[in-house]
Structure formats: structure tokens, C-alpha cells
C-alpha positions as CSV (number, residue, x, y, z in Angstrom):
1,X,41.4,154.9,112.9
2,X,39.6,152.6,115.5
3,X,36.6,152.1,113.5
4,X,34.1,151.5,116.9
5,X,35.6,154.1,118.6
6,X,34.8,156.6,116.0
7,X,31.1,155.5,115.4
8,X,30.6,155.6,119.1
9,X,31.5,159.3,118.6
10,X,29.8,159.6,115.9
11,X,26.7,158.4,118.0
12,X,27.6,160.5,120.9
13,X,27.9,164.0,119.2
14,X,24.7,163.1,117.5
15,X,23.0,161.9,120.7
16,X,24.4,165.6,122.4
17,X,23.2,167.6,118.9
18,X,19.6,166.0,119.0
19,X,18.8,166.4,122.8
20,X,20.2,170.1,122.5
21,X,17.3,170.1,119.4
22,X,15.0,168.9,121.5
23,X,15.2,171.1,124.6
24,X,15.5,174.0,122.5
25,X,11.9,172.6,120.2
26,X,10.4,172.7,123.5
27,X,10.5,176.4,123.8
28,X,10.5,177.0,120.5
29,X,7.5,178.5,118.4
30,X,5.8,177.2,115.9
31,X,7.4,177.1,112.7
32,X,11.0,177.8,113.7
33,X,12.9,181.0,115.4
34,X,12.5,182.5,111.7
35,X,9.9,184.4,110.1
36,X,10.9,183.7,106.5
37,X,11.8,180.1,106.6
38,X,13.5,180.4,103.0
39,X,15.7,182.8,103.6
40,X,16.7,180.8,106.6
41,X,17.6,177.9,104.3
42,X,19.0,179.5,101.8
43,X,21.5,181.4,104.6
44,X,21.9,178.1,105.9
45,X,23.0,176.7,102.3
46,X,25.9,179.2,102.0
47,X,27.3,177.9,105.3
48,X,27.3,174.5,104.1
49,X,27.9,175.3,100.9
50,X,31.3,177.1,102.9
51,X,31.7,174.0,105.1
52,X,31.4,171.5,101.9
53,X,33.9,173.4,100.2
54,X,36.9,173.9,102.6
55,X,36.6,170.4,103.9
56,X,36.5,169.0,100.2
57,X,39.5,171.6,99.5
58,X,40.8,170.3,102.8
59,X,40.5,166.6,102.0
60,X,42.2,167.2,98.9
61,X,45.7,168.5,100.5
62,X,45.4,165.5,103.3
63,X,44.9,162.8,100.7
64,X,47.8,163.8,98.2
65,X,49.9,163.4,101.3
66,X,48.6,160.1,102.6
67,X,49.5,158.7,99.3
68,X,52.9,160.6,98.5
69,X,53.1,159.2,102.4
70,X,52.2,155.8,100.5
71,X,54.1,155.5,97.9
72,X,57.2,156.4,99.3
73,X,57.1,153.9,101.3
74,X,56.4,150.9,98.3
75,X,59.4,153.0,96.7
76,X,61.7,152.8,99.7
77,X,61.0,149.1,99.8
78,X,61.6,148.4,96.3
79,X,64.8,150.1,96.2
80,X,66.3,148.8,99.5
81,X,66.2,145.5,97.6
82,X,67.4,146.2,94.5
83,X,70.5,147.6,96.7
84,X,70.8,144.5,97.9
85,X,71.8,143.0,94.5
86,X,74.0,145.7,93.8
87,X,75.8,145.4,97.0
88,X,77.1,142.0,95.7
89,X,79.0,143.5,93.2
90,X,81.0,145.8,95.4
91,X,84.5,143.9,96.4
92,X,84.8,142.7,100.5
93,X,84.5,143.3,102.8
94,X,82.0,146.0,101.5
95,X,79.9,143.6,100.0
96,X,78.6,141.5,103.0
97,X,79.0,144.7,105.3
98,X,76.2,146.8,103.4
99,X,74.1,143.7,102.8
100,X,73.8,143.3,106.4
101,X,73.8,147.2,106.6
102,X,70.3,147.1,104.2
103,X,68.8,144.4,106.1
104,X,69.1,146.6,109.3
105,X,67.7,149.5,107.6
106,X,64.4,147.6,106.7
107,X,64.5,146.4,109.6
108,X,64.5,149.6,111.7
109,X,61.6,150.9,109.4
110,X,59.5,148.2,110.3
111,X,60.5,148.7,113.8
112,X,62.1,151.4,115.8
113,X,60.8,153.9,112.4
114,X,57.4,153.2,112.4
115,X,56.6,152.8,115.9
116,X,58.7,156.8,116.3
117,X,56.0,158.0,113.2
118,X,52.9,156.0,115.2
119,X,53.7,158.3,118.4
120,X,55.1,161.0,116.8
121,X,58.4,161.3,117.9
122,X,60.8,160.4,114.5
123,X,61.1,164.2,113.9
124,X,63.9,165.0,112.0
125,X,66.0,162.1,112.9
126,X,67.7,160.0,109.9
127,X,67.9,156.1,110.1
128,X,71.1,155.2,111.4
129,X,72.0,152.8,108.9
130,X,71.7,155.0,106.5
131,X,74.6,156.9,108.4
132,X,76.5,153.6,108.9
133,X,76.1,152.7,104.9
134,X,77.7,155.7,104.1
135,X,80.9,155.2,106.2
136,X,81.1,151.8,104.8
137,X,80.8,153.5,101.4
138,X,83.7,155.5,102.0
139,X,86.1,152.4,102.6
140,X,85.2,151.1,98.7
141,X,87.7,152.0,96.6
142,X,86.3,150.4,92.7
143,X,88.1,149.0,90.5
144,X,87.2,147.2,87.9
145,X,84.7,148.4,85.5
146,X,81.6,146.3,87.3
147,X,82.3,147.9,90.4
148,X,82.5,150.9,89.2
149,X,79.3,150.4,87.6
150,X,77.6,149.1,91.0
151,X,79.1,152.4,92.4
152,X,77.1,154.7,90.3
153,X,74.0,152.8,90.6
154,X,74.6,152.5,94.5
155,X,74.6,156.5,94.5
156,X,71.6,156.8,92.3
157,X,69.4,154.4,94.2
158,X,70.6,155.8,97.1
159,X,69.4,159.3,96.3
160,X,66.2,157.4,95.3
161,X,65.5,155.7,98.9
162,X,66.1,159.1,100.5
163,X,63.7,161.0,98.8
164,X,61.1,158.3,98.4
165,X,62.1,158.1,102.9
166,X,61.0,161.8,102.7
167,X,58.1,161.0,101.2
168,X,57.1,158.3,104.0
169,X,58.2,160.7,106.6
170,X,56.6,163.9,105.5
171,X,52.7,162.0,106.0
172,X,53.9,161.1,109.7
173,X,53.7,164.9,110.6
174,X,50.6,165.9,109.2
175,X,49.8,168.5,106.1
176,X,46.9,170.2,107.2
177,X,48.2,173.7,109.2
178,X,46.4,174.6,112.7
179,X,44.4,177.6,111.4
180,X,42.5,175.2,108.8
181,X,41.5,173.1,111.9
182,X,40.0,176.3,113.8
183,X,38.2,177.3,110.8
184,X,36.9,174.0,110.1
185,X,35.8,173.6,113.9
186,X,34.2,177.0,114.1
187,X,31.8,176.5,110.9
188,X,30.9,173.0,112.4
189,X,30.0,175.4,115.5
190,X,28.3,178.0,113.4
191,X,26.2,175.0,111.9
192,X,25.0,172.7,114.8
193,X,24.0,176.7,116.4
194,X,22.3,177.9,113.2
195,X,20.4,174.3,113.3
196,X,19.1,175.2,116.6
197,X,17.0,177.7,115.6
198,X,15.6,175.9,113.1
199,X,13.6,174.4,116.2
200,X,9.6,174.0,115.6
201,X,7.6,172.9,118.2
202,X,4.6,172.2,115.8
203,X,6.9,170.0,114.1
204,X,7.3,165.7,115.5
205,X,10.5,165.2,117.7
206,X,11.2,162.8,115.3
207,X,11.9,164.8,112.6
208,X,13.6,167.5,114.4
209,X,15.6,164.8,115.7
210,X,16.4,163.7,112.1
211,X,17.2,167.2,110.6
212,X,19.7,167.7,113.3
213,X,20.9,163.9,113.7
214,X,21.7,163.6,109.7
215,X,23.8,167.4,109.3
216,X,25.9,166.3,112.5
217,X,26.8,163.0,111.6
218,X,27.9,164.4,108.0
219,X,30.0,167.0,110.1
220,X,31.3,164.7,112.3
221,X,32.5,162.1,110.3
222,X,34.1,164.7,107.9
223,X,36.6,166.1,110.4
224,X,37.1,162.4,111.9
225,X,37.8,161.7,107.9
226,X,40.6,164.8,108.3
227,X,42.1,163.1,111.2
228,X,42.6,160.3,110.0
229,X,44.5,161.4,106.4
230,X,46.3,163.6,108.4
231,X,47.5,161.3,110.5
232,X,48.0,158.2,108.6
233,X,50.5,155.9,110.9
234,X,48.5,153.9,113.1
235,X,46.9,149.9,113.4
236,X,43.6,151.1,112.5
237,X,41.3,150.8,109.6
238,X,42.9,152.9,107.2
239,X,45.9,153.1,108.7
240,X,49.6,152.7,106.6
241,X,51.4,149.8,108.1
242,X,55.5,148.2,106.7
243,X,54.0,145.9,104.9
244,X,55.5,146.7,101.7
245,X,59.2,146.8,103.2
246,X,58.2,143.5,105.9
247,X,57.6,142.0,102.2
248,X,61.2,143.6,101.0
249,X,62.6,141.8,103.6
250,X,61.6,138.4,102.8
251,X,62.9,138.9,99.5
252,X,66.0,140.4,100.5
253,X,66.2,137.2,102.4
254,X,65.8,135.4,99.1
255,X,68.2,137.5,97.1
256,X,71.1,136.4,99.7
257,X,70.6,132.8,99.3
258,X,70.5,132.7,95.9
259,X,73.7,135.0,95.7
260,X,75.1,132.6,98.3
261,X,75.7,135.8,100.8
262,X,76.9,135.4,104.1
263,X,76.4,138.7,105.3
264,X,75.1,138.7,109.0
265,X,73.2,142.0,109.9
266,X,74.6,143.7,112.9
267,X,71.0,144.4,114.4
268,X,68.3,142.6,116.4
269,X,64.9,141.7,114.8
270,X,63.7,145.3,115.2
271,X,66.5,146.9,114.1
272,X,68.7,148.4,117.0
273,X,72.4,147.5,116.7
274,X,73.7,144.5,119.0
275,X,75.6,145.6,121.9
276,X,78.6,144.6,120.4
277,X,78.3,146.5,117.9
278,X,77.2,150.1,119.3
């Protein structure tokens, strides 16, 4: 969310709403297009009562995903790391081959990943290193009761960073289904119209410009609310960035040096295989 972007169309809608108010006031009688002004208002209270509703049921369903979205990706994080130690107890060349494996995995979620769930382009697509950890996997034949060990825990945490990946992935699509969005923008329609005859020429511009200014903002800033939990990968305020597997990284980086491991990760910085190595 760019935060000045979305007041300035916060403003403008407003601006639009209100001059609409006041064109229509001017031919407006006095007292409003209704006879009975409280049936008027109470009609009007069931459509936002209806607006107030779905958006808070709607709000609801984008939030739980923004934060399954969330936490999936502190889970992935954590667990990439941990593999990391348990990768030292597999016998070589295995050992330095999915340490440097990991390290290109964290580093193509920070990179190539994230930028593919920004634009919206990661679709179904697995991280190749997952791919390549599993081949490597498949060469490890354990032996001794410690790597045999390491071997179960590297299949459980493995089947731990995948689904705690779904997670991550699943917010980069977007929970809330197209016909919620057309029923969301036609009440906000039915609303800003059924203001308009709420037009009184007796009344000061100023107020009529405040009774419409104040129920369009609200609107407005609701459905920019939706966009933004629906759509939860981007620089913006609010916006979920790698941080929590940038900070894996720097203590996977620790991890090797204190296990003395010389594994060198067959990537660049952002996490595409060298060209040796394709």
C-alpha cells in the first residue's frame, strides 16, 4: 500500500462524491428528495448496516490469510535454519552440498520468490532448490545411527518448510473470490446514489458536503483496506517483506562458521544458479 497514493484517492473520490452533492442540492428541494425523512434513514441504515456487515465478514477472510500468509513465512525461515544444522550430520559430500542447497533456497525467497509473488507471476511454480535438495537426498545412503537420525528429522522438517511455503504462497494469490468484489462495489454504488437524494437545498453546503464527504471516505478506505489484505506482497506500508528469512540467512551464515562448514552455495546473491552450474 502506498500510503500517499491512497489518501490522494481517498481525497479524490470524496472531492467527486461532494461536488456530485452539491450540483444535485442545487436542484434539490427543501428538505431532501424524501417526504418522510425517517424512513429514508432508517432504509438507508439497512444498506449500511449490509455494507458494514459483508466488508467486516469480508475483512475477516482477508486477514486470516494475510497472517497464515505471515506466519508461514517466520515458519519457513525458522526451519530452513534449523536444516542447516541437521545437514551437518549427514556424511559428504551431502553435507556441504545441501548446506549450500539451503542457502540458495533462502536466497531465491528473498529474491527471485518474492519479487514473482510482488508481480504476481509465482503461480504454481516450486523453488528449485527444493527440487535440487531432493536429488541430493537421494544420493545419502545413512549409516550410522546419527545419520539416520538426521535423516528422519531432515524429512520431517522438510514436510514442515513445505507446508509453512504453502502458507506464504497461498496470501500472494489473494482469498477474496470476484463475486464478493462486485457485491461490495455495487452497495458502495447503491450508497453514494441513495446519499444523493438525501440533497436539501435549505440545508449549508457545508454540511451536505460533510454528510456525503464522511460516508465516502469510510467506503473508500474500506475497499482500499480489502486491497491491501488481499494483496499482501508489496514495499508499502503494510506490506509483508523477507525479512524474517533475510534474518535466517545471517544466521545460517553463523551456524556454518561455528560448524566450521565449507559449503559454497551454487547461486548468486538472489538466488539463480551460476552458469556453471545450470
Amino acid at each position: 500500500m502506498n500510503l500517499f497514493l491512497d489518501v490522494l484517492i481517498v481525497i479524490g473520490v470524496s472531492a467527486v462524491a461532494i461536488t456530485a452533492m452539491l450540483v444535485v442540492r442545487r436542484r434539490a428541494p427543501e428538505g431532501s428528495f424524501f417526504n418522510d425523512g425517517d424512513r429514508a434513514a432508517g432504509v438507508f441504515g439497512v444498506l449500511a448496516t449490509g455494507f458494514a456487515v459483508l466488508g467486516g465478514f469480508v475483512v475477516f477472510l482477508a486477514f486470516d490469510s494475510y497472517d497464515a500468509a505471515r506466519s508461514g513465512a517466520e515458519d519457513e525461515a525458522l526451519i530452513v535454519s534449523q536444516q542447516v544444522e541437521t545437514a551437518q550430520f549427514f556424511p559428504a559430500p551431502a553435507d556441504r552440498e545441501l548446506t549450500g542447497q539451503l542457502v540458495c533456497y533462502a536466497r531465491s525467497v528473498v529474491g527471485v520468490q518474492w519479487d514473482r509473488m510482488e508481480n504476481g507471476t509465482l503461480g504454481e511454480d516450486l523453488n528449485p532448490w527444493a527440487g535440487q535438495m531432493f536429488r541430493t537426498l537421494q544420493t545419502v545412503e545413512p549409516r550410522t545411527p546419527t545419520e539416520q537420525s538426521a535423516y528422519d528429522t531432515w524429512m520431517s522438517q522438510r514436510q514442515a518448510r513445505e507446508a509453512a511455503r504453502n502458507d506464504r504462497v497461498h496470501g500472494a494469490v489473494g482469498v477474496i473470490p470476484a463475486p464478493l468484489w462486485v457485491v461490495l462495489i455495487f452497495t458502495s454504488g447503491l450508497i453514494f446514489v441513495y446519499m444523493l437524494f438525501f440533497a436539501d437545498s435549505g440545508e449549508r453546503a457545508v454540511v451536505q458536503a460533510m454528510l456525503m464527504g464522511t460516508v465516502v471516505s469510510v467506503v473508500t478506505s474500506m475497499l482500499l483496506l480489502l486491497g491491501l489484505l488481499n494483496n499482501p506482497f508489496h514495499d508499502g506500508i503494510g506490506g509483508l517483506r523477507p525479512v524474517a528469512m533475510e534474518r535466517a540467512l545471517q544466521v545460517v551464515q553463523q551456524e556454518m562458521q561455528i560448524a566450521h562448514a565449507d559449503a559454497v552455495p551454487p547461486c548468486d546473491a538472489r538466488g539463480d544458479a551460476k552458469p556453471a552450474d545450470r
